[in-house]
C-alpha positions in Angstrom: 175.5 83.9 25.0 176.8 80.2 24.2 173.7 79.1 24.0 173.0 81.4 21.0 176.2 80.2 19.2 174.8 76.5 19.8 171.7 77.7 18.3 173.1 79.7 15.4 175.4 76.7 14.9 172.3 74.3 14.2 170.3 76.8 12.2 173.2 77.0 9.9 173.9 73.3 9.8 169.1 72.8 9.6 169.3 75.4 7.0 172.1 73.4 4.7 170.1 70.2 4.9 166.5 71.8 4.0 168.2 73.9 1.3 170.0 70.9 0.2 166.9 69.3 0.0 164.8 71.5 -1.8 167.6 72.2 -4.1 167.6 68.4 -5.2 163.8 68.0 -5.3 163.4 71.1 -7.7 166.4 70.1 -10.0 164.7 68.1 -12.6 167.9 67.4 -14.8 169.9 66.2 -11.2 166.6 64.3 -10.9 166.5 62.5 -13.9 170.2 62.0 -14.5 170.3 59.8 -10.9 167.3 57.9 -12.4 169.2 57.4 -15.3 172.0 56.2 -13.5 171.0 54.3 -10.7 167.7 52.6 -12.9 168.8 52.3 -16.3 165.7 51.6 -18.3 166.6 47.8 -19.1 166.0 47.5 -15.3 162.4 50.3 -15.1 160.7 49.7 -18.1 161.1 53.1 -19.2 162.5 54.4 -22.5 165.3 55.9 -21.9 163.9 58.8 -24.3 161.2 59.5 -20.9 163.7 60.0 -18.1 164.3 63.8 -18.8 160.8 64.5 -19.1 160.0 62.1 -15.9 163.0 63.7 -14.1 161.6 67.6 -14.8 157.4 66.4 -14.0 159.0 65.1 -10.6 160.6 68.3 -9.5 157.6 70.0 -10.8 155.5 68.6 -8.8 157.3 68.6 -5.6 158.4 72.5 -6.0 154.7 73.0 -6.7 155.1 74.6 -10.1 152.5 71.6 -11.1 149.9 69.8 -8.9 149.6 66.2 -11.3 152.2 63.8 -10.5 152.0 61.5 -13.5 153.6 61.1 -17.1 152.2 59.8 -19.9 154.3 58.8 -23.5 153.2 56.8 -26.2 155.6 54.0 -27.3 156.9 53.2 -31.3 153.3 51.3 -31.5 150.9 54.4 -30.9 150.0 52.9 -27.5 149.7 55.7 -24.5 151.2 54.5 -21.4 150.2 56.4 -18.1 153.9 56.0 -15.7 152.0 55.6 -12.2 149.7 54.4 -10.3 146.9 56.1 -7.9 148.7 55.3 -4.8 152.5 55.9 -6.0 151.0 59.5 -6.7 149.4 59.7 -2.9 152.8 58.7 -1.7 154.9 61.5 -3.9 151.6 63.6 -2.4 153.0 62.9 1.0 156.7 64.2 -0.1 155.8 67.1 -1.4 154.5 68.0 1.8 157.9 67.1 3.6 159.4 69.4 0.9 157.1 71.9 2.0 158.4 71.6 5.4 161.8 71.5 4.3 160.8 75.5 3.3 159.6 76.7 6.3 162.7 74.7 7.7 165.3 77.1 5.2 163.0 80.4 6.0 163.3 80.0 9.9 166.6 78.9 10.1 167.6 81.7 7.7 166.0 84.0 9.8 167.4 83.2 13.1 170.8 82.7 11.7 170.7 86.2 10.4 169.3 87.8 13.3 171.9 86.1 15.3 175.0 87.6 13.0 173.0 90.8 13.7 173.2 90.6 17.4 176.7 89.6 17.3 177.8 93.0 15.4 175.5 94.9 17.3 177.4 93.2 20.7 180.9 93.4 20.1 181.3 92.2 23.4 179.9 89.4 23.4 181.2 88.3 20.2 183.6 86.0 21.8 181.0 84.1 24.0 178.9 83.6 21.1 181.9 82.0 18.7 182.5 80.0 21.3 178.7 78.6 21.4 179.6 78.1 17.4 182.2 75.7 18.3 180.8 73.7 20.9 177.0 73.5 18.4 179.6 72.5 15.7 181.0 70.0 17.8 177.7 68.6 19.1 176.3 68.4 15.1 179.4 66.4 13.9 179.1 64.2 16.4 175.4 63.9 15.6 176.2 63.9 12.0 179.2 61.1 12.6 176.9 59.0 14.6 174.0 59.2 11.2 177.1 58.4 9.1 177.9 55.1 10.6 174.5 54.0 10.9 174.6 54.4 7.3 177.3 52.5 6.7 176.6 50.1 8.5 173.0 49.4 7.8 171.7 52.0 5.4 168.9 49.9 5.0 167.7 50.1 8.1 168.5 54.2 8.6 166.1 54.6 5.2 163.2 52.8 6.9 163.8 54.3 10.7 163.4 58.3 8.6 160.7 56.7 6.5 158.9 55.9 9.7 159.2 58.9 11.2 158.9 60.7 8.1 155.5 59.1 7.2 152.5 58.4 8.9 151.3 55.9 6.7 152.8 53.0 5.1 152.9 54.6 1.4 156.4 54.5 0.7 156.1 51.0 0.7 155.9 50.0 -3.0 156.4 46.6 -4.9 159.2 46.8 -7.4 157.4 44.6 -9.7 154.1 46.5 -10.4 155.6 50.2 -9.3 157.6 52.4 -12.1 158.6 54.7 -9.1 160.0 52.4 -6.7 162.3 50.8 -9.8 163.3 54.8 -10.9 164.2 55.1 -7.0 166.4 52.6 -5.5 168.2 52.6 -2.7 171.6 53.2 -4.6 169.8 56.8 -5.6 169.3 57.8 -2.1 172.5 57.1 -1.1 174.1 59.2 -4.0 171.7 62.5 -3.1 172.6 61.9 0.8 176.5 61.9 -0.1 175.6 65.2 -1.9 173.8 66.6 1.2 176.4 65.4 3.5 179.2 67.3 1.4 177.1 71.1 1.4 176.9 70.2 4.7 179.9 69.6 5.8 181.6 72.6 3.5 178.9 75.2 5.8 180.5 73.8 8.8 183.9 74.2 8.1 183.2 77.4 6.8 181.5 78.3 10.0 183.8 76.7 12.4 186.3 78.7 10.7 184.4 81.9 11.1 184.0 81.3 14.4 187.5 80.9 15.4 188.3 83.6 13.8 185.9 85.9 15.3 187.6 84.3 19.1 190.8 85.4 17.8 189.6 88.6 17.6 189.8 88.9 13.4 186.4 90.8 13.4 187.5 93.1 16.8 185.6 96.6 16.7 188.3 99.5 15.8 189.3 100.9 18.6 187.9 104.4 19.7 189.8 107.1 18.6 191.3 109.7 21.7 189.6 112.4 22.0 191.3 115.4 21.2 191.7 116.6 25.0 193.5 113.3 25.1 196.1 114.1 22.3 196.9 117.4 23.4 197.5 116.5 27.2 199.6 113.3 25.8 201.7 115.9 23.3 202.2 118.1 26.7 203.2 115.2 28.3 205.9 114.9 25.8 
């Protein structure tokens, strides 16, 4: 029954992260605001007037509600500008489809976490062995977690490329600052904002869940005991 806690404690922790992530992608004023922020437009090229509309197309297109990936605007001249190129759009192609799997991610970890809570109410018994599985899956994720964090901090760089690599199975995420408008709305200083935000929701569901989890060991969430039977009362009042 540990091993259920364990595996309930990284569905909760799986199913943060890919609703975390799809929460972001489809959050087209969160999306454009970070542009704004991280890539002013002295430094894209882009009006500033664009970003809103740039930062809504985006989560569009990776929620699915559309299936272009491109803006156009026409500047103070009358001249229509198209925002990105052929293979920028193959590469946002190829994240949409990891947002896609960040779905089926949420739905199965949803799923198991639930049926897992299920089991546990249905198995008073085996309550206990199961919060203890929670703490020791906790345990094992923050150190996973801890050991991601200082990779970051210590060469962020080089943790963006390593999931890029895995992430990818082509080289399409490598674009050229000077010729690619999405590359100079998504630097690295973006990234690491949206990954602090991730890290937090994370972090809150495991507290939350480690605390849960003690509690339920402590016995907060015992079944009521069983009532005596009414045999039992009268041959206790007799005692009496």
């Amino acid at each position: 029954m540990k091993v259920i806690g364990i595996i309930f404690a990284w569905a909760v922790i799986l199913f943060t992260v890919a609703a975390a992530v799809c929460g972001i992608a489809g959050n087209g004023g969160l999306l454009a605001s970070e542009m704004l922020r991280n890539a002013p437009a002295a430094t894209t090229g882009l009006p500033e007037r664009e970003y809103a509309a740039v930062g809504q197309m985006t989560a569009d297109y990776l929620s699915g509600r559309t299936d272009v990936f491109q803006h156009t605007f026409t500047d103070g001249n009358g001249a229509i500008y198209q925002c990105f190129q052929p293979h920028e759009a193959a590469h946002m192609a190829d994240c949409r489809e990891l947002i896609r799997l960040a779905e089926i991610l949420r739905a199965v970890c949803g799923g198991l976490g639930a049926a897992i809570v299920i089991a546990g109410i249905l198995m008073p018994e085996r309550r206990k062995e199961i919060a203890q599985g929670v703490t020791i899956g906790m345990w094992l994720a923050g150190l996973f977690g801890a050991a991601l964090l200082i990779w970051g901090l210590i060469d962020f760089d080089g943790l963006f490329t390593a999931f890029h690599r895995i992430a990818f199975t082509n080289e399409g995420w490598l674009l050229d600052p000077r010729t690619d408008l999405l590359i100079r709305l998504m630097p690295t200083e973006l990234f690491i904002r949206l990954a602090v935000r991730i890290l937090l929701w994370v972090t809150g569901a495991a507290i939350v869940t480690a605390i849960a989890a003690r509690a339920v060991y402590r016995g907060a969430f015992r079944s009521p005991p069983i009532p005596p039977s009414d045999k039992d009362s009268i041959s206790d009042k007799e005692g009496i």
